[in-house]
N, C-alpha and C positions, 0 to 999 in steps of 0.2 A: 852233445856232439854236433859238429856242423860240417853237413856234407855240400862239396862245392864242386859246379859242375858250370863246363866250358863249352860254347858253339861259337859259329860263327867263323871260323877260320879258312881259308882256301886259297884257291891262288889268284893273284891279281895284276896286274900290269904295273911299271911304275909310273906313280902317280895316280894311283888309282886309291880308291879307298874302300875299308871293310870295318865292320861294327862287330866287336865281339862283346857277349853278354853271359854272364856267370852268374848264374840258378845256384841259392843257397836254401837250405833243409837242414830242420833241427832249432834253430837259432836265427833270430833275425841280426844285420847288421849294423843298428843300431849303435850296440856299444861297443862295438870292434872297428880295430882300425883295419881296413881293407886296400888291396893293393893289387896290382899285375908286375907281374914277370917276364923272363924271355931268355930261351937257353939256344942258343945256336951252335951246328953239330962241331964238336970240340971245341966248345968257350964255357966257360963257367954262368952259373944264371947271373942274370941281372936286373936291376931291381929299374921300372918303364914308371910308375906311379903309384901314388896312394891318394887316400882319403884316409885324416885323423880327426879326431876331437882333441879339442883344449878349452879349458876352463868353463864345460858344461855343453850348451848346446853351438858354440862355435865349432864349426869346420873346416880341416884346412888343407889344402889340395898340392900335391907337390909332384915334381915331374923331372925325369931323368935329362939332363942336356940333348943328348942323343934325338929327342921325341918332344923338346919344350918346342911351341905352335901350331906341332903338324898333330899330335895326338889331345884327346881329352879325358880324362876319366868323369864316371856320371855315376852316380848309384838312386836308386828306386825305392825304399823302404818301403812300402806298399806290396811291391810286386818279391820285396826280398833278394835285391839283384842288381848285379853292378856290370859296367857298361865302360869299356871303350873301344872311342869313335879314333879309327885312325882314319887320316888325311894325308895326300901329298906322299905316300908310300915308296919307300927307297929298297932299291936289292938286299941293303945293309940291316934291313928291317927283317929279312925273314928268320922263322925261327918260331921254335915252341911254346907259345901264349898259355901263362898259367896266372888264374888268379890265386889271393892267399890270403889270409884270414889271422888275426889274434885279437885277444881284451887286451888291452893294458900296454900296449907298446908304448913308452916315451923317448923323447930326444931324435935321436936320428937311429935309434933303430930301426924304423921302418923301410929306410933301405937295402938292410942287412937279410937275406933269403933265411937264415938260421932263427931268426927274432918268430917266424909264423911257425905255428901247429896246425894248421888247414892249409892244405891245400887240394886243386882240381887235378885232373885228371892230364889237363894242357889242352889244347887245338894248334893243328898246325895251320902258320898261314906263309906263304909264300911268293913273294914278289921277284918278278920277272923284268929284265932289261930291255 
């Protein structure tokens, strides 16, 4: 089992930026493809980035329109812990930060919230006009 846990979130100015990093337990992330979320209050989640593997030790990094230049995702195997760096933060940005976890995801499920069986807890982060 892989316990996943979320910091970092708060409130920030726009334009301003915050690092959220997500502490996993149990399982390292290795072989799972890993990813962040974002639920804003009455919108459905939404899928901000991942990190997958394809054909062994390549990895490949993909990111929602919404957040392509201004956000990063980053992970740590070492420390067992994935990281993004937002940038350039927009009001349109606030909302409930969750990362999420599964082995074995292909294609383009990785965008899909239903595709993971781990998930955090969420952090909220909050940008200001």
């Amino acid at each position: 089992q892989v316990q996943l846990v979320e910091s970092g979130g708060g409130l920030v100015q726009a334009g301003g930026s915050l690092r959220l990093s997500c502490a996993a337990s149990g399982r390292t992330f290795s072989s799972y493809t890993i990813g962040w979320f974002r639920q804003a209050p009455g919108k459905e989640r939404e899928f901000v980035a991942a990190i997958r593997r394809s054909g062994g030790i390549t990895y490949y990094i993909d990111y929602a329109d919404s957040v392509k230049g201004r956000f990063t995702i980053s992970r740590d195997n070492a420390k067992n812990t994935l990281y993004l760096q937002m940038n350039s933060l927009k009001p349109e940005d606030t909302a409930v930060y969750y990362c999420a976890a599964r082995e074995g995801i292909s294609g383009s499920d990785y965008t899909v919230p239903t595709a993971y069986n781990y998930w955090g807890q969420g952090t909220q982060v909050t940008v200001s006009s």
